[in-house]
C-alpha positions as a Markdown table, in Angstrom:
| # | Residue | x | y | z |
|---|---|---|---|---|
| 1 | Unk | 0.0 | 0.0 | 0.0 |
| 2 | Unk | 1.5 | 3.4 | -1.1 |
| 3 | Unk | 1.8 | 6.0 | 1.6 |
| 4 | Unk | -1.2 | 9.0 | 1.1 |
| 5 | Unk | 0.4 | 12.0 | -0.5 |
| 6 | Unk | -2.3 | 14.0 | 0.7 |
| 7 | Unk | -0.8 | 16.7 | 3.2 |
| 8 | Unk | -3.6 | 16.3 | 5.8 |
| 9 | Unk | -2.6 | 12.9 | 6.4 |
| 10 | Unk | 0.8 | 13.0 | 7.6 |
| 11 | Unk | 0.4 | 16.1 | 9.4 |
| 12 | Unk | -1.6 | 16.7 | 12.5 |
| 13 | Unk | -4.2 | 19.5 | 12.5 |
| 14 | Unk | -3.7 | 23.3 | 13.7 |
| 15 | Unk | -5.6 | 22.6 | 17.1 |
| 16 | Unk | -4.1 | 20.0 | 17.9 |
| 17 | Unk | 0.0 | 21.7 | 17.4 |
| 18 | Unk | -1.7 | 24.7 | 19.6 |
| 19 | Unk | -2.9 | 22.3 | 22.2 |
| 20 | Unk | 0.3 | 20.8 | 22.5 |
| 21 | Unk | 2.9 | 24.0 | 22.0 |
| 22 | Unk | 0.6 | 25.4 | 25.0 |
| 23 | Unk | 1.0 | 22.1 | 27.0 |
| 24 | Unk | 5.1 | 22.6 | 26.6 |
| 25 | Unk | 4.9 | 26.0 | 27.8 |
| 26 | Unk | 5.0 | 25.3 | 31.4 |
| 27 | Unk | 6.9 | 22.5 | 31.5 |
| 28 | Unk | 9.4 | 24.5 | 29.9 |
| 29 | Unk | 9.0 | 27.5 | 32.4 |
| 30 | Unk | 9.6 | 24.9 | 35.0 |
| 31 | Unk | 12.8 | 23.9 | 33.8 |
| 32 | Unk | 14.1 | 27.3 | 32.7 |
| 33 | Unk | 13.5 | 28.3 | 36.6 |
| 34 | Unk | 15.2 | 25.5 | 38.2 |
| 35 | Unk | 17.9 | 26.0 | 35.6 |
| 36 | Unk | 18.6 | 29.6 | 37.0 |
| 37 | Unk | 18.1 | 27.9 | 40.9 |
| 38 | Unk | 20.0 | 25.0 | 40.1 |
| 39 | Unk | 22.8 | 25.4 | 37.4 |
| 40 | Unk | 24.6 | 22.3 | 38.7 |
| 41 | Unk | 23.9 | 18.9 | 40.1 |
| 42 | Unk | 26.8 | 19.8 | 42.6 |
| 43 | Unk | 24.8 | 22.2 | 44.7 |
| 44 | Unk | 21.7 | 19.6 | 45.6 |
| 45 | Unk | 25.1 | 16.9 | 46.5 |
| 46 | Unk | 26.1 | 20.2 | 48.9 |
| 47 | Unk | 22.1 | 20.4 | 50.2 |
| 48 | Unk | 22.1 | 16.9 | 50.6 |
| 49 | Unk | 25.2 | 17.6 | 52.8 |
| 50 | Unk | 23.2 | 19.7 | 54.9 |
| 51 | Unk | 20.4 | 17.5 | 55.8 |
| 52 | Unk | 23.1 | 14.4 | 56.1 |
| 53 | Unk | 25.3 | 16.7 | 59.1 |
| 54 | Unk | 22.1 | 18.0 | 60.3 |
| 55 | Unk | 20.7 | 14.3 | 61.1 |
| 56 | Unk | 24.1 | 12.8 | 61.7 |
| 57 | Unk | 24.6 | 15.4 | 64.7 |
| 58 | Unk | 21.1 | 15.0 | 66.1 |
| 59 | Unk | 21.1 | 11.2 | 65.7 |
| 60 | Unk | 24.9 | 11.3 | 67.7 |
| 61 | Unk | 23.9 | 14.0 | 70.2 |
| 62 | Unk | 21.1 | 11.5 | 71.7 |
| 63 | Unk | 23.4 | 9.0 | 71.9 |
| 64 | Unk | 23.5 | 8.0 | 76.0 |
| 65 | Unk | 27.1 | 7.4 | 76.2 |
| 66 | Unk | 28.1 | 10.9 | 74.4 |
| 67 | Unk | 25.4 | 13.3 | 76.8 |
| 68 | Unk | 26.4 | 10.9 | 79.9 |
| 69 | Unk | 27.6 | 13.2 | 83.1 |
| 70 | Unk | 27.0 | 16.5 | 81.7 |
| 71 | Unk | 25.7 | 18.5 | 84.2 |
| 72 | Unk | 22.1 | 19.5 | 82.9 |
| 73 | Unk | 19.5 | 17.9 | 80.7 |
| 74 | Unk | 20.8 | 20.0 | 77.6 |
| 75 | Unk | 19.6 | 18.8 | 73.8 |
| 76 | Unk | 23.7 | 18.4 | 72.7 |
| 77 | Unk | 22.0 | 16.9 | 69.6 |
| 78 | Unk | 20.2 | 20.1 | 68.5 |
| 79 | Unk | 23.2 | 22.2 | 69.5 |
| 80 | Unk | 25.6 | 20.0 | 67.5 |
| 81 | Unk | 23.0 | 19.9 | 64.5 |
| 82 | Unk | 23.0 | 23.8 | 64.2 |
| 83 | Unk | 26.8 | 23.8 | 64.4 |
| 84 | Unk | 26.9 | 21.1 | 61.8 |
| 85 | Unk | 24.4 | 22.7 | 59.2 |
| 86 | Unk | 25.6 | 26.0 | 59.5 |
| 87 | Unk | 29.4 | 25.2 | 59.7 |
| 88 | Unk | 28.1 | 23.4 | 56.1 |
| 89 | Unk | 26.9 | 26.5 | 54.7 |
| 90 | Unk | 29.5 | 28.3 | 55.4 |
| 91 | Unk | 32.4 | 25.7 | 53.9 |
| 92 | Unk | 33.6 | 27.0 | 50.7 |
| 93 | Unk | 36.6 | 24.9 | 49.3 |
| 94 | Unk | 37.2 | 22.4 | 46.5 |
| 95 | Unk | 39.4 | 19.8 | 47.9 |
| 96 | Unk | 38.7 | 17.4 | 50.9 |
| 97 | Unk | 41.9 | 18.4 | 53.2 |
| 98 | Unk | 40.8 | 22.2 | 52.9 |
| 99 | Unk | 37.6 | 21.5 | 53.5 |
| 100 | Unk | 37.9 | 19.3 | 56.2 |
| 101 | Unk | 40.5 | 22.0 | 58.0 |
| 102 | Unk | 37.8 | 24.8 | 57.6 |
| 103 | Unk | 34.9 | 22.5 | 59.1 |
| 104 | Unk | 36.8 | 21.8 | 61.5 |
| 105 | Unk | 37.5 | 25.2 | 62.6 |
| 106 | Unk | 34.1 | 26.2 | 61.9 |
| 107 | Unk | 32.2 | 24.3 | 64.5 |
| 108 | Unk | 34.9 | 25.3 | 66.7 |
| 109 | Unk | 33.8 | 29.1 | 66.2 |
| 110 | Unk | 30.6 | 28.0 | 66.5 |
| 111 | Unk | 31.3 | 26.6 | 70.0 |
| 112 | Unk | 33.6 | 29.7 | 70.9 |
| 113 | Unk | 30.6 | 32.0 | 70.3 |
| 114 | Unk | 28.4 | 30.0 | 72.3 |
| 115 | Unk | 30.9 | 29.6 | 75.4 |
| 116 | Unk | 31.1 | 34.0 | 75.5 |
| 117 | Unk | 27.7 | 33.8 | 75.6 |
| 118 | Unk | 27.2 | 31.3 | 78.7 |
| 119 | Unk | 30.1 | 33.2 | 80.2 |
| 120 | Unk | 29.0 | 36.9 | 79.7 |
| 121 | Unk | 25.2 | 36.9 | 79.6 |
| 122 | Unk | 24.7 | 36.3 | 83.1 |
| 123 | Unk | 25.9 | 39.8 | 84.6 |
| 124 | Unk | 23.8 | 41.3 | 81.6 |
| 125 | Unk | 20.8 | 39.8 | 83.5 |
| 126 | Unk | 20.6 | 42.5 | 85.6 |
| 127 | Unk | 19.9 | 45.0 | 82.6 |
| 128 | Unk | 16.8 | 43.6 | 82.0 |
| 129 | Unk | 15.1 | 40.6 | 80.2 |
| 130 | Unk | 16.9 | 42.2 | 76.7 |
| 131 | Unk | 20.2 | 42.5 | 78.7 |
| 132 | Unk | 22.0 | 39.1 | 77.6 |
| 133 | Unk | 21.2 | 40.2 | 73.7 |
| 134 | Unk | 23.7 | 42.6 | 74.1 |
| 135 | Unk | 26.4 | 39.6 | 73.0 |
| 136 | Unk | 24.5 | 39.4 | 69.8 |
| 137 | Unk | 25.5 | 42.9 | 69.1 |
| 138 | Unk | 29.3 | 41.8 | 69.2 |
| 139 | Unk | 28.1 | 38.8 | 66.8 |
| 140 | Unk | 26.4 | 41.1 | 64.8 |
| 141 | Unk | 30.1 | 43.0 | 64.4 |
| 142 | Unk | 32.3 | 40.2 | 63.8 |
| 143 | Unk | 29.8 | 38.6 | 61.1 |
| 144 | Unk | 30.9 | 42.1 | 58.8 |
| 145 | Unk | 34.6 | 42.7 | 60.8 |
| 146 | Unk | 36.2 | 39.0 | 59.9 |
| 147 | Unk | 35.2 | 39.4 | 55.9 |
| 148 | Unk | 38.2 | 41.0 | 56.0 |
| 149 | Unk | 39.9 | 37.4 | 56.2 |
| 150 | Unk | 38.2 | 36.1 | 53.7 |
| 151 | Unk | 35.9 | 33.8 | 52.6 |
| 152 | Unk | 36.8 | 31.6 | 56.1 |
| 153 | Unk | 36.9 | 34.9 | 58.2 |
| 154 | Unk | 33.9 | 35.3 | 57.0 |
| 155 | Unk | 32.4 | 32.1 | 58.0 |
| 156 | Unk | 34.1 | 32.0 | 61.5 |
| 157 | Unk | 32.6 | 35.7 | 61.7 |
| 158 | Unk | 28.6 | 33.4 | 60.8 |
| 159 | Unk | 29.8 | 30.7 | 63.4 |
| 160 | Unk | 30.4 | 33.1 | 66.1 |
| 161 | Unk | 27.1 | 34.5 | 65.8 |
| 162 | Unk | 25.3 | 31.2 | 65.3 |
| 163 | Unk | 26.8 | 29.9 | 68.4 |
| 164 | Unk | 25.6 | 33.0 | 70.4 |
| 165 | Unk | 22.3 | 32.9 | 69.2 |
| 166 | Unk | 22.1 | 29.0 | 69.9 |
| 167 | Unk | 23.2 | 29.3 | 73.3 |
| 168 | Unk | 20.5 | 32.5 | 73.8 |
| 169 | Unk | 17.8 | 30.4 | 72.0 |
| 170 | Unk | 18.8 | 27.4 | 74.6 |
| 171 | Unk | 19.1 | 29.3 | 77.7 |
| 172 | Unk | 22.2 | 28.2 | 78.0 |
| 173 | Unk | 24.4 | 28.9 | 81.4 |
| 174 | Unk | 28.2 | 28.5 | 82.6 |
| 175 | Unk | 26.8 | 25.2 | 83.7 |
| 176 | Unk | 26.5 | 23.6 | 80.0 |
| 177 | Unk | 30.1 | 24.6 | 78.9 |
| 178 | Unk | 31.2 | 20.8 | 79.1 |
| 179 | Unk | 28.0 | 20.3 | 76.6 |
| 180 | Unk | 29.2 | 23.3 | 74.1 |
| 181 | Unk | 32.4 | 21.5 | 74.1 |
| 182 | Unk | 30.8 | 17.9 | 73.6 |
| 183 | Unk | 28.7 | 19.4 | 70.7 |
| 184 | Unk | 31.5 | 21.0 | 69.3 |
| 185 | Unk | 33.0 | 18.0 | 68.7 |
| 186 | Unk | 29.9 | 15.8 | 67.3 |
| 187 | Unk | 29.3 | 18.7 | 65.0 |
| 188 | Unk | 33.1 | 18.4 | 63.7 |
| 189 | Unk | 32.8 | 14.5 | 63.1 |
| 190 | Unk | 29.2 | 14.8 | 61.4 |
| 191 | Unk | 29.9 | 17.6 | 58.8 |
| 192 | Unk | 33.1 | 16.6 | 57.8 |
| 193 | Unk | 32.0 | 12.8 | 57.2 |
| 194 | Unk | 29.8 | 13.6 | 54.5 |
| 195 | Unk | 32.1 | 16.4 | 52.8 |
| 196 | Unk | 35.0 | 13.6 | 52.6 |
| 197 | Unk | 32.3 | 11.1 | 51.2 |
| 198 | Unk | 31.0 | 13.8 | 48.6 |
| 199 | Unk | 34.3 | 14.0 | 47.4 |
| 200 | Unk | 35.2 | 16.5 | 44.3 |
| 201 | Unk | 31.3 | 16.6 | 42.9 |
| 202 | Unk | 31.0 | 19.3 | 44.9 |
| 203 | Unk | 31.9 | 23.1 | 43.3 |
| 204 | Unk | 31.6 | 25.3 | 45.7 |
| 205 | Unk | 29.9 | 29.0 | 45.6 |
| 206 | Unk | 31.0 | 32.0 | 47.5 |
| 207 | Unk | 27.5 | 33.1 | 49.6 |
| 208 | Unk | 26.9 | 36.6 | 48.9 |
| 209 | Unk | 26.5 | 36.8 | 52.7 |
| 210 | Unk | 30.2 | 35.5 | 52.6 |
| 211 | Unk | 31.8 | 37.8 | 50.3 |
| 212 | Unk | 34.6 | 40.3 | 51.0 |
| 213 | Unk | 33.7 | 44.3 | 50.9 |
| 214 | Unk | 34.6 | 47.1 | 48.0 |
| 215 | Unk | 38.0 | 48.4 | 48.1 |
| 216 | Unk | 39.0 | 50.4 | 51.1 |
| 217 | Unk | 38.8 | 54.0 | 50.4 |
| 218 | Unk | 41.8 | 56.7 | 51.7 |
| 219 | Unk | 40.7 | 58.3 | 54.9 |
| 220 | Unk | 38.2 | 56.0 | 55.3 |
| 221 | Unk | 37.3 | 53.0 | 58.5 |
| 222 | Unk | 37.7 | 49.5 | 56.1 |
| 223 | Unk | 34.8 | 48.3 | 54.4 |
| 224 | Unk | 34.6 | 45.4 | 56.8 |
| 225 | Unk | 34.6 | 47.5 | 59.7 |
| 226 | Unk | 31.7 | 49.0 | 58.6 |
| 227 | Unk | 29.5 | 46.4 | 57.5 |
| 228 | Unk | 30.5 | 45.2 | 61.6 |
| 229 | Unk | 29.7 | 48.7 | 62.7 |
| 230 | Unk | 26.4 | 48.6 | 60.6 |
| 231 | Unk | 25.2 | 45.2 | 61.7 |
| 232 | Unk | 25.6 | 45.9 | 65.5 |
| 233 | Unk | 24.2 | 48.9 | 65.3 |
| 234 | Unk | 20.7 | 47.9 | 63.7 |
| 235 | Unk | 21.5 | 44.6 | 66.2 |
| 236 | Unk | 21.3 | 47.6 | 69.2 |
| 237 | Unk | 18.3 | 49.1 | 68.1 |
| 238 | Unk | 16.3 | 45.8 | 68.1 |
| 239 | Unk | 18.1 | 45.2 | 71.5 |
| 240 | Unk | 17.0 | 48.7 | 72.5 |
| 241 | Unk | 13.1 | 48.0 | 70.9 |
| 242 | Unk | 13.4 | 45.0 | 72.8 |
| 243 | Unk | 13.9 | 46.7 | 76.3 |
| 244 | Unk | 11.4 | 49.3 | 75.9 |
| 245 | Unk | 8.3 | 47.3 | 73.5 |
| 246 | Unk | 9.1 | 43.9 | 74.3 |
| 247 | Unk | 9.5 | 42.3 | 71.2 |
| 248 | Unk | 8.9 | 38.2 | 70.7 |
| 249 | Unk | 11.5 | 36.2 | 69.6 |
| 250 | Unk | 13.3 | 39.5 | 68.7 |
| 251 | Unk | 16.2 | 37.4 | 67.8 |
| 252 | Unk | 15.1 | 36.7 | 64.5 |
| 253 | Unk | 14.8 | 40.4 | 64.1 |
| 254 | Unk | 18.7 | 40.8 | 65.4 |
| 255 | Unk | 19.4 | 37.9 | 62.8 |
| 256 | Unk | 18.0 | 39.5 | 59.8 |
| 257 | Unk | 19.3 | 42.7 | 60.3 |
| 258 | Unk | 22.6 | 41.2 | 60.7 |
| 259 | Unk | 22.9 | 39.1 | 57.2 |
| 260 | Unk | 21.2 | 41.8 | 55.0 |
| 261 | Unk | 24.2 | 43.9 | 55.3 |
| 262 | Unk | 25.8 | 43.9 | 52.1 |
| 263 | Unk | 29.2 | 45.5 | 50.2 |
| 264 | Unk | 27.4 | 48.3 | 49.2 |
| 265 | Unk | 24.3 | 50.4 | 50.1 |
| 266 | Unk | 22.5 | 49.4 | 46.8 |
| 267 | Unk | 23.4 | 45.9 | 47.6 |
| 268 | Unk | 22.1 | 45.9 | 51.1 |
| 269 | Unk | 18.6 | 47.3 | 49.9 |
| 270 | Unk | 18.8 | 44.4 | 47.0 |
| 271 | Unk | 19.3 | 41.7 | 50.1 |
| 272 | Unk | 16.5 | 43.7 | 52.3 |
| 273 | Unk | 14.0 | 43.3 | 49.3 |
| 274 | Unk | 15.0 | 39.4 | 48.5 |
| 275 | Unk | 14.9 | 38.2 | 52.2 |
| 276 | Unk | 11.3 | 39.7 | 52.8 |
| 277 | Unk | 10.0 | 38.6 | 49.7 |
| 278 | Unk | 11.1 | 34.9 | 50.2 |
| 279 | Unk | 9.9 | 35.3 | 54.2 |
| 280 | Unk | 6.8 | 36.6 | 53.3 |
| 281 | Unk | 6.7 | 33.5 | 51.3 |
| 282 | Unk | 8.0 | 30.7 | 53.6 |
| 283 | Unk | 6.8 | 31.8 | 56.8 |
| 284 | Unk | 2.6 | 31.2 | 55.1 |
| 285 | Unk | 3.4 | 28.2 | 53.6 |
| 286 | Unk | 4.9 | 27.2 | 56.8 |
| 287 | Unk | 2.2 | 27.7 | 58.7 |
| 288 | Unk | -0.3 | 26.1 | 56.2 |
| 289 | Unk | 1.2 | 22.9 | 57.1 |
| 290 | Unk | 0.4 | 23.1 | 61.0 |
| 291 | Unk | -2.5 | 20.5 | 60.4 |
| 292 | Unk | 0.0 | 18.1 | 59.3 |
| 293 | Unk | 2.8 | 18.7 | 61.9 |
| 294 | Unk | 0.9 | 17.8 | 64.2 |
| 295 | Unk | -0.2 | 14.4 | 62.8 |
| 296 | Unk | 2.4 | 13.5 | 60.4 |
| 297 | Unk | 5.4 | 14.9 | 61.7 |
| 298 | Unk | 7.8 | 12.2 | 59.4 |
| 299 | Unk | 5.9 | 14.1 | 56.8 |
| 300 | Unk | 7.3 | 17.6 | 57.9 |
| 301 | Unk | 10.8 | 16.6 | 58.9 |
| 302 | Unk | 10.8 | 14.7 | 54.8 |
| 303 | Unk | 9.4 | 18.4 | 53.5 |
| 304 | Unk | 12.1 | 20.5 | 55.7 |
| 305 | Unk | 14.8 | 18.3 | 54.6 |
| 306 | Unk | 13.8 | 18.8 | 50.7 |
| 307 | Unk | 13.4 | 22.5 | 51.5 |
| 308 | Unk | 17.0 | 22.8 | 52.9 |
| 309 | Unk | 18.6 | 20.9 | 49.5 |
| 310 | Unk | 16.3 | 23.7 | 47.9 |
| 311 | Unk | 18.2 | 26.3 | 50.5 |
| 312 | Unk | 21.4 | 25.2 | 49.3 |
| 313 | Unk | 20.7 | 25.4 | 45.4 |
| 314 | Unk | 19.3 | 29.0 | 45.5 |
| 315 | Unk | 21.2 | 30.5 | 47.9 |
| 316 | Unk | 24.3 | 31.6 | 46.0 |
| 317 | Unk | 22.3 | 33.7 | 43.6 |
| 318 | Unk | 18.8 | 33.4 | 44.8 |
| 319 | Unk | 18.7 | 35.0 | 47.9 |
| 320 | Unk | 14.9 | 35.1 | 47.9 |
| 321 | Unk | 14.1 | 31.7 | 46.8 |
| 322 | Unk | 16.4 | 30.5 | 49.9 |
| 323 | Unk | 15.0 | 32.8 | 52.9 |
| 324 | Unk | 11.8 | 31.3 | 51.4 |
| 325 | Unk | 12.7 | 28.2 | 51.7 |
| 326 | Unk | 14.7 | 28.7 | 55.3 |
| 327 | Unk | 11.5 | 30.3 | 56.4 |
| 328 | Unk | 9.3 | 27.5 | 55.8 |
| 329 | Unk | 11.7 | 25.2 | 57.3 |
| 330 | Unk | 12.2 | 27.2 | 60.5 |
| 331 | Unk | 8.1 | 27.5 | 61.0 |
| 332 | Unk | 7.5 | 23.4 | 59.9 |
| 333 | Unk | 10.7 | 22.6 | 62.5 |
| 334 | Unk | 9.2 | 24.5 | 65.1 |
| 335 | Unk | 5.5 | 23.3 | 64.8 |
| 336 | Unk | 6.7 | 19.7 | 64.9 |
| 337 | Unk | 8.8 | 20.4 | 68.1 |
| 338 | Unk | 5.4 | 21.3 | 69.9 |
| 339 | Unk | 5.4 | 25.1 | 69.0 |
| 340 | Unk | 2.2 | 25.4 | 67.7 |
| 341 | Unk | 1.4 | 29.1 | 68.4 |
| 342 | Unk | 0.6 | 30.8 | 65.4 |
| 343 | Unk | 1.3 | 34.6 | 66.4 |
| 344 | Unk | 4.4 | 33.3 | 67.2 |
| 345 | Unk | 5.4 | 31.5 | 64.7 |
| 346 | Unk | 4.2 | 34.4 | 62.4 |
| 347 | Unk | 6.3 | 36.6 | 64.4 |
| 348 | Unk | 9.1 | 35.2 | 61.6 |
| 349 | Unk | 7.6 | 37.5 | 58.7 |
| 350 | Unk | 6.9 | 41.0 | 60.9 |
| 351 | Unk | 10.5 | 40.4 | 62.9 |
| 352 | Unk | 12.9 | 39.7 | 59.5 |
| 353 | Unk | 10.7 | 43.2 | 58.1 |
| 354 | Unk | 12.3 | 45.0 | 61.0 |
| 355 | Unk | 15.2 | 43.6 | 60.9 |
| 356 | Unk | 15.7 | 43.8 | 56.9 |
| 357 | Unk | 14.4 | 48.1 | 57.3 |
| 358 | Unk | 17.3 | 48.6 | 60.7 |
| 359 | Unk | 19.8 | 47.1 | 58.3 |
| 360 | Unk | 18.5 | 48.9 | 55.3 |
| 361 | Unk | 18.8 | 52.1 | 57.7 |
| 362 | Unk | 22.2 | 51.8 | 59.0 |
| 363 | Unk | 23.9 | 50.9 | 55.6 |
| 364 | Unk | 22.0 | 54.0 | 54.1 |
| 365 | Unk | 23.1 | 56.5 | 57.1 |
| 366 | Unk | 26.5 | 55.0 | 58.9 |
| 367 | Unk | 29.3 | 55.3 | 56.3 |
| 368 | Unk | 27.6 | 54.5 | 53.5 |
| 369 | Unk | 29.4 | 51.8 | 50.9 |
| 370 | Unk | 29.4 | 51.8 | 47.1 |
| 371 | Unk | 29.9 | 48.8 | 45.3 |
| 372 | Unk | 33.0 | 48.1 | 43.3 |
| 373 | Unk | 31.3 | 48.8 | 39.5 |
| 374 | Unk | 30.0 | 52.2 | 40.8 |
């Protein structure tokens, strides 16, 4: 049988091309966007990282031989976890030595930060219930002060901070010093396991929150010193709002106006703008999922470990598309730890707007800094 030369047999009609050009369209959108997030298979191997320390230090910290004879009943796995996750982040090298040396040191700033806190919160007591967020301000500084150093300074300059905030967020006393130490080293052993096993697939990014400052300028404090000096003193005025308002959880405020400092003024309102818009995103779909917190929590834990690998992808360039995905993960964590107030947990979104507008303010007003191309 001879094939039909007529046209309308071998081709398929109009509606039927539309139908199915239309049907590509998304699917094509979808994968342009995760493009952009994603450009690499090497950054959801890094995300993966994350979620593997994070679990590997909680799963180590419950261990009854490793928390036997500490003094109180401290959670040494959640400690070690954030030290772990956030030592993670901050890890920027390419071969497994390097890397290894920098986790290492890492959780051991981590721990640092959290020991001046224990040590010099307690005398701040007497200021007031905002008193002991006082040491955040110093964290705040040396987050913008150690870029100096580099792309590690940097991250020791994160670590510190993280530490303090831990300890804060804990309650932590002089008391639990032998448990900082303990989760120092759980933290060490569970973030450098998984680097050494991803081996060379990994290509690391430089976090913009990372990233040196412009060029110093004659007659001029250093760009570092700076972002430090802008950082603590947004950090103050929460501290200060604190004191006289009360704020909840005003450490999330402290937090965000701490890591929205940028380089440059135009860069700092770029971060302010990113890190709301992805809150403002997180923190609702966060709190959607309350319902099933509370009754599949397996569910929630699966959902914030696919949201941190998500973290991890965006976060070198999409600073929104990561806070969103942080936010939801902090708000999901929370609810399935028993915190199931929402005011509270909504607190997230309103606190990182104050936060991101103090940071916005001080890199606008204190020594402003232009970026290198202007």
């Amino acid at each position: 049988m001879e094939p039909s030369t007529n046209p309308a047999d071998r081709e398929p009609p109009a509606d039927t091309t539309r139908r199915e050009s239309a049907a590509r369209q998304p699917m094509a959108a979808v994968s342009a966007w995760l493009a952009r997030v994603d450009p690499g298979t090497h950054r959801r191997i890094k995300g993966l990282r994350l979620v593997t320390a994070y679990g590997l230090a909680a799963a180590l910290g419950t261990l009854q031989d490793v928390t036997h004879g500490l003094p109180r009943n401290v959670s040494v796995g959640l400690i070690a976890a954030g030290f772990a996750l956030w030592a993670s982040v901050s890890e920027a090298r390419t071969t497994r030595p390097e890397s290894s040396r920098d986790l290492a040191l890492l959780c051991t700033a981590a721990a640092f930060g959290a020991a001046t806190y224990v040590c010099f919160a307690q005398p701040l007591h007497g200021l007031g219930h905002a008193g002991p967020e006082l040491i955040l301000v110093t964290g705040a500084f040396v987050v913008g002060y150690l870029k100096r150093f580099g792309v590690l300074g940097a991250g020791l300059g994160s670590q510190i901070y993280i530490g303090q905030l831990m300890a804060y967020t804990a309650g932590l006393v002089v008391a639990d010093l032998p448990a900082i130490a303990v989760a120092g080293l759980i933290a060490m052993l569970a973030s450098i396991v998984p680097r050494l096993l991803s081996g060379p697939a990994e290509r690391p990014a430089v976090v913009a929150a990372l990233s040196p400052g412009p060029p110093r300028v004659p007659g001029r404090p250093s760009p570092e010193f700076v972002m430090g000096l802008q950082a603590a003193s947004s950090a103050l005025v929460v501290v200060a709002l604190n004191a006289w308002l009360g704020i909840e959880e005003s450490a999330w405020a402290i937090t965000a106006s701490t890591y929205v400092v940028a380089g440059s003024a135009t860069g700092t309102v770029e971060r302010v703008r990113r890190r709301i818009i992805g809150t403002l995103f997180g923190v609702p779909l966060g709190l959607a999922c309350l319902p099933v917190a509370e009754h599949a929590p397996l569910l929630i834990w699966l959902a914030a470990a696919l949201a941190m690998i998500v973290y991890s992808m965006a976060l070198p360039e999409r600073y929104d598309i990561a806070c969103g995905a942080f936010a939801f993960t902090l708000i999901v964590t929370l609810a399935v730890s028993g915190v199931h107030s929402v005011p509270l947990l909504a607190a997230r979104a309103w606190e990182t707007l104050i936060g991101g507008v103090l940071g916005l303010l001080a890199a606008m007003f204190i020594f402003p800094l232009r970026a290198r191309s202007e």
